[in-house]
ZADO-1210 file (C-alpha; in nm, 4 decimals, padded with zeros to 6 digits):
<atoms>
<atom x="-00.5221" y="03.0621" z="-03.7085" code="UNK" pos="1"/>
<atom x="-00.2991" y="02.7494" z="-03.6979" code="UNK" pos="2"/>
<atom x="-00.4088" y="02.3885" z="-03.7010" code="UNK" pos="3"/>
<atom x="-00.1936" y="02.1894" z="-03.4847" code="UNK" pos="4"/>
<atom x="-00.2251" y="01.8098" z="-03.5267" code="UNK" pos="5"/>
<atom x="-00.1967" y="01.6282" z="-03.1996" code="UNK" pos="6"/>
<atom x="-00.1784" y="01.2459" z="-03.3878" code="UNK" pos="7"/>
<atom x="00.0430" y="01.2541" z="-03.7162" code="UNK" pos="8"/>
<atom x="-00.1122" y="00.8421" z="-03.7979" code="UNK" pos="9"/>
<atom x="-00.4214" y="00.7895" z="-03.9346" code="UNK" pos="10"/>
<atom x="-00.6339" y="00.6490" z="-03.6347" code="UNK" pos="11"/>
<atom x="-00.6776" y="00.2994" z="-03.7859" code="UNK" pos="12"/>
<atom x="-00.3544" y="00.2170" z="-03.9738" code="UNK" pos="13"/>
<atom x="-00.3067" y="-00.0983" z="-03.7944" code="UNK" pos="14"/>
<atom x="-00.0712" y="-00.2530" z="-04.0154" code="UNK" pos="15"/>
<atom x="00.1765" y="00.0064" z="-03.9141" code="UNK" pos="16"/>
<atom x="00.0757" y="-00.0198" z="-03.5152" code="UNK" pos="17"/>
<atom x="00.1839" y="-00.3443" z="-03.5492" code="UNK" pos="18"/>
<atom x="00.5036" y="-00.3119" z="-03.7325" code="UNK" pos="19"/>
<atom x="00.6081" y="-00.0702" z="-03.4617" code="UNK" pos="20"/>
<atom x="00.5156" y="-00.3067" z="-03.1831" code="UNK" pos="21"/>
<atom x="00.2370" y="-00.0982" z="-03.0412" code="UNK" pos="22"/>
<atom x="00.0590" y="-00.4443" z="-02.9533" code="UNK" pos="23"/>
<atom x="00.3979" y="-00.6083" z="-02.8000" code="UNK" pos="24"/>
<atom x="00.4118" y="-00.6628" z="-02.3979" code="UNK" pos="25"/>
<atom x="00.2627" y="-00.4750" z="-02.1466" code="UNK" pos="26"/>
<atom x="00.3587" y="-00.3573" z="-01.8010" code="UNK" pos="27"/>
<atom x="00.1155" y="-00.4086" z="-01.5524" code="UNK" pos="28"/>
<atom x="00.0087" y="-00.1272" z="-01.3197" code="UNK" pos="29"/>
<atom x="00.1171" y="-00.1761" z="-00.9882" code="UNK" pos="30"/>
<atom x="00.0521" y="-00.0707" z="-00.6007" code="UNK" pos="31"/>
<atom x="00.2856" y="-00.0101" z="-00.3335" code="UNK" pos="32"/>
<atom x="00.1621" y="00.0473" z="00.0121" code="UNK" pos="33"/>
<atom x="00.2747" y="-00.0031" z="00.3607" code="UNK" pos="34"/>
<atom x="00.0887" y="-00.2196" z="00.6208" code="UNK" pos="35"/>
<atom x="00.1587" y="-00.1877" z="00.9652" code="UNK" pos="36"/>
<atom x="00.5437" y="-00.3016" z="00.9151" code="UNK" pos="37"/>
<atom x="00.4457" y="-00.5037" z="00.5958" code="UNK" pos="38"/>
<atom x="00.5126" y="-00.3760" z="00.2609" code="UNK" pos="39"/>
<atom x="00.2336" y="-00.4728" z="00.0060" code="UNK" pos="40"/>
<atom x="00.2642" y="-00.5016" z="-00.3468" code="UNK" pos="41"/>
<atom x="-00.0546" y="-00.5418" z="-00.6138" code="UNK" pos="42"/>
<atom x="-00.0468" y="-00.5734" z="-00.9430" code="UNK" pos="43"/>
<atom x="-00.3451" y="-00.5880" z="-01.2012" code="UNK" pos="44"/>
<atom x="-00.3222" y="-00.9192" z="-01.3802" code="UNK" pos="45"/>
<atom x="-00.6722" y="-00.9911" z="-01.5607" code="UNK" pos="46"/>
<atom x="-00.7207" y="-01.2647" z="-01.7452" code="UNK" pos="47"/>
<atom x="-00.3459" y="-01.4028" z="-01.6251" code="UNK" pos="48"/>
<atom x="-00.3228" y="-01.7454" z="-01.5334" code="UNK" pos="49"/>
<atom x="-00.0766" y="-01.7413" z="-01.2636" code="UNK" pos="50"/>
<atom x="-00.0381" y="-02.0760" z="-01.1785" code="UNK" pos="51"/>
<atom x="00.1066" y="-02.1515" z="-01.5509" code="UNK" pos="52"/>
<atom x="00.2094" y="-01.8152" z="-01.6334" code="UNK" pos="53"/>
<atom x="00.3190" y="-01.6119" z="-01.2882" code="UNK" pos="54"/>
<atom x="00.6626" y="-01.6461" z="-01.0977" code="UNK" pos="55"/>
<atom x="00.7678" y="-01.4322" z="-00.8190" code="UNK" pos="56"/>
<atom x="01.0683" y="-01.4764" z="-00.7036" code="UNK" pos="57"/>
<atom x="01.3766" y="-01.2877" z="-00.4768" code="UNK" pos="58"/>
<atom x="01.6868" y="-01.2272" z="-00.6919" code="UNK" pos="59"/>
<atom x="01.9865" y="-00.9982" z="-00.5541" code="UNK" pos="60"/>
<atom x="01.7598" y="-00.7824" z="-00.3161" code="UNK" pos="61"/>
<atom x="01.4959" y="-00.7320" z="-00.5619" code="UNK" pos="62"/>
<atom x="01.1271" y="-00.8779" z="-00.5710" code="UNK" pos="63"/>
<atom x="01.0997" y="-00.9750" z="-00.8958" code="UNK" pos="64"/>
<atom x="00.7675" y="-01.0752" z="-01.0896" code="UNK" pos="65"/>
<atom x="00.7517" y="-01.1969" z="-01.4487" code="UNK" pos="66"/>
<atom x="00.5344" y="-01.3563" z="-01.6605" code="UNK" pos="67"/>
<atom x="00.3105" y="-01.3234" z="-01.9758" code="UNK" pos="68"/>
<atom x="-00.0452" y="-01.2703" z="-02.0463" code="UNK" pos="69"/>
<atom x="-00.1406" y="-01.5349" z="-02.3666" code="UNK" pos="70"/>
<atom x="-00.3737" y="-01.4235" z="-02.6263" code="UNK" pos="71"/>
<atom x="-00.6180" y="-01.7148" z="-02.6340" code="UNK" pos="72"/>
<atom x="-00.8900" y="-01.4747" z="-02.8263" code="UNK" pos="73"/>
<atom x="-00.7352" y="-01.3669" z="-03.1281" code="UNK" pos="74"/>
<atom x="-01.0021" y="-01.3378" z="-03.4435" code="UNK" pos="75"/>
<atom x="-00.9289" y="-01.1810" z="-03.7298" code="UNK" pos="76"/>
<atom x="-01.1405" y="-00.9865" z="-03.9892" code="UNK" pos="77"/>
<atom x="-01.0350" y="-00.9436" z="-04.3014" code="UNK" pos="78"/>
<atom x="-00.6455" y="-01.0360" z="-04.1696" code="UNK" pos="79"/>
<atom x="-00.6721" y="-00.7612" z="-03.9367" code="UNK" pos="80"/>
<atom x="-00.7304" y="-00.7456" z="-03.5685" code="UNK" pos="81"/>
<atom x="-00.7947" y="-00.4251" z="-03.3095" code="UNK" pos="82"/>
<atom x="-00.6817" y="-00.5374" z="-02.9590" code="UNK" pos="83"/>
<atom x="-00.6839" y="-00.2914" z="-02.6737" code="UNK" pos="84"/>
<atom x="-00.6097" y="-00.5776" z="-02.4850" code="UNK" pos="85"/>
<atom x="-00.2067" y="-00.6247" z="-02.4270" code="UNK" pos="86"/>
<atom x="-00.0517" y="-00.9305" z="-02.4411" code="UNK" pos="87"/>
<atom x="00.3099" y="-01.0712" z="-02.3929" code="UNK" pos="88"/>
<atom x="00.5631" y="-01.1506" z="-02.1357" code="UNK" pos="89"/>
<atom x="00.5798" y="-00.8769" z="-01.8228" code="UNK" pos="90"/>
<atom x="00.8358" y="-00.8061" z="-01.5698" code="UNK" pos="91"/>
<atom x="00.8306" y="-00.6321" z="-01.2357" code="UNK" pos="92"/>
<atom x="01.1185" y="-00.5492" z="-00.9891" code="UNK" pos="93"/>
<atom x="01.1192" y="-00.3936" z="-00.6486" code="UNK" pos="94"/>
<atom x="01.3992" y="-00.3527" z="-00.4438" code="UNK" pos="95"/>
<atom x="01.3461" y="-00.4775" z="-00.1229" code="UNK" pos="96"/>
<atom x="01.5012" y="-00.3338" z="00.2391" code="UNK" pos="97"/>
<atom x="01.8138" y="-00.5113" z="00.3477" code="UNK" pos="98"/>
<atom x="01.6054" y="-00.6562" z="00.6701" code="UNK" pos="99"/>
<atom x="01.3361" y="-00.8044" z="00.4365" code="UNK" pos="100"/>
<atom x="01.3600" y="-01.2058" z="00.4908" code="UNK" pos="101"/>
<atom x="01.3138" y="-01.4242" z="00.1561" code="UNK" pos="102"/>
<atom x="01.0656" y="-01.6802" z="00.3914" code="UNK" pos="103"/>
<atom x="00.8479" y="-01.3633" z="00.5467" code="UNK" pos="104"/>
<atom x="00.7041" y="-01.2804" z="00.1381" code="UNK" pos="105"/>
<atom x="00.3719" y="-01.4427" z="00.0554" code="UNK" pos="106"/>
<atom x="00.2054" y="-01.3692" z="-00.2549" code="UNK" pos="107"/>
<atom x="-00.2014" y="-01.4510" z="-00.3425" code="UNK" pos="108"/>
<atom x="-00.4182" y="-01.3901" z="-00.6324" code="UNK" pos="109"/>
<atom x="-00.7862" y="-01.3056" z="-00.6155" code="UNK" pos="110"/>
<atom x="-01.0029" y="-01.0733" z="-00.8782" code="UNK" pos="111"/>
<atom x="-00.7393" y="-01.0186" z="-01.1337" code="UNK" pos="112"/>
<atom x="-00.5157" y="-00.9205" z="-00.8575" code="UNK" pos="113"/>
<atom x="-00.1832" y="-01.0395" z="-00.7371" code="UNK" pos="114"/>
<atom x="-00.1112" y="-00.9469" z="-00.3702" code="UNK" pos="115"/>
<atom x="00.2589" y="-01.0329" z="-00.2757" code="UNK" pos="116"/>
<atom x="00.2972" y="-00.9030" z="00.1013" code="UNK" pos="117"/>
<atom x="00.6606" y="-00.8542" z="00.2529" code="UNK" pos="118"/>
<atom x="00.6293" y="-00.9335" z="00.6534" code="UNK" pos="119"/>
<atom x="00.8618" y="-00.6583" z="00.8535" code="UNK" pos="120"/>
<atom x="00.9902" y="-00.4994" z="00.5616" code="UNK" pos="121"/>
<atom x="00.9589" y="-00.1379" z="00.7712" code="UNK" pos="122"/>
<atom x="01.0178" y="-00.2683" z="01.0688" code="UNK" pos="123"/>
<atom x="01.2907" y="-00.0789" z="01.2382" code="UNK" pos="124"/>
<atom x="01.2540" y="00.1928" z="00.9622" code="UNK" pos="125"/>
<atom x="01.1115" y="00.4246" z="01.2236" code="UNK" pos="126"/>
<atom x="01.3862" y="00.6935" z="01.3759" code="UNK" pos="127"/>
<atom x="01.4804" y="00.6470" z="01.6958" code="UNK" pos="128"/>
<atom x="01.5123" y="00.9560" z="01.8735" code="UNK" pos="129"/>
<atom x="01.8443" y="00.9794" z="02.1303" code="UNK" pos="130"/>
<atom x="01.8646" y="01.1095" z="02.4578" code="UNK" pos="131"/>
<atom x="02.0953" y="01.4170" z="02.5090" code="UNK" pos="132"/>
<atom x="02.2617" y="01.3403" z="02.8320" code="UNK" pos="133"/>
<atom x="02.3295" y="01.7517" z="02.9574" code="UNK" pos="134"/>
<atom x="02.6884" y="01.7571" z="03.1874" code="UNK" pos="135"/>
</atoms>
């Protein structure tokens, strides 16, 4: 019988977790879903203070949101910490359909949740079926 490890680190060597920037950034998860003919975009953003820390902005087609979740908690034992929490500076794109007007995007945040809503981003994304004319 072999023994097959499936984590080659010992499960606590922190020191090297952080030396290989394990605890660096984070990407948060995100949501797509059409609306009607809105697109709707969520991202998870706990503990984010997006009126200091949040911008989302249109740059060349794309929807772009950046900004950084700040570690206000840090304690340290023994000059260690464990975080399962990420922290750092973020950054989203979408691209965004070629009809999608910069004044119809709206963004909100409620629950840890940012909510930025494209108005008419499908519309006319339907196909239109032609009429065959028969001579």
């Amino acid at each position: 019988m072999s023994k097959v490890t499936l984590w080659s680190r010992p499960a606590w060597d922190i020191d090297r977790w952080i030396k290989d920037g394990v605890f660096e950034g984070f990407t948060p998860a995100a949501e797509i879903v059409r609306d009607g003919n809105d697109a709707v975009v969520r991202l998870e953003l706990p503990g984010v203070d997006v009126d200091k820390d949040v911008t989302v902005e249109v740059d060349r087609g794309h929807l772009v949101i950046r900004g950084e979740r700040r570690d206000e908690h840090a304690s340290e034992e023994n000059g260690r910490t464990l975080r399962e929490v990420r922290y750092g500076s973020f950054r989203r794109s979408f691209k965004l359909p070629e009809n999608a007007a910069t004044d119809a995007i709206s963004a909100s945040y409620d629950a840890g949740v940012l909510t930025v809503r494209v108005a008419g981003a499908h519309r006319g994304a339907e196909p239109q079926r032609i009429a065959i004319e028969s001579k």
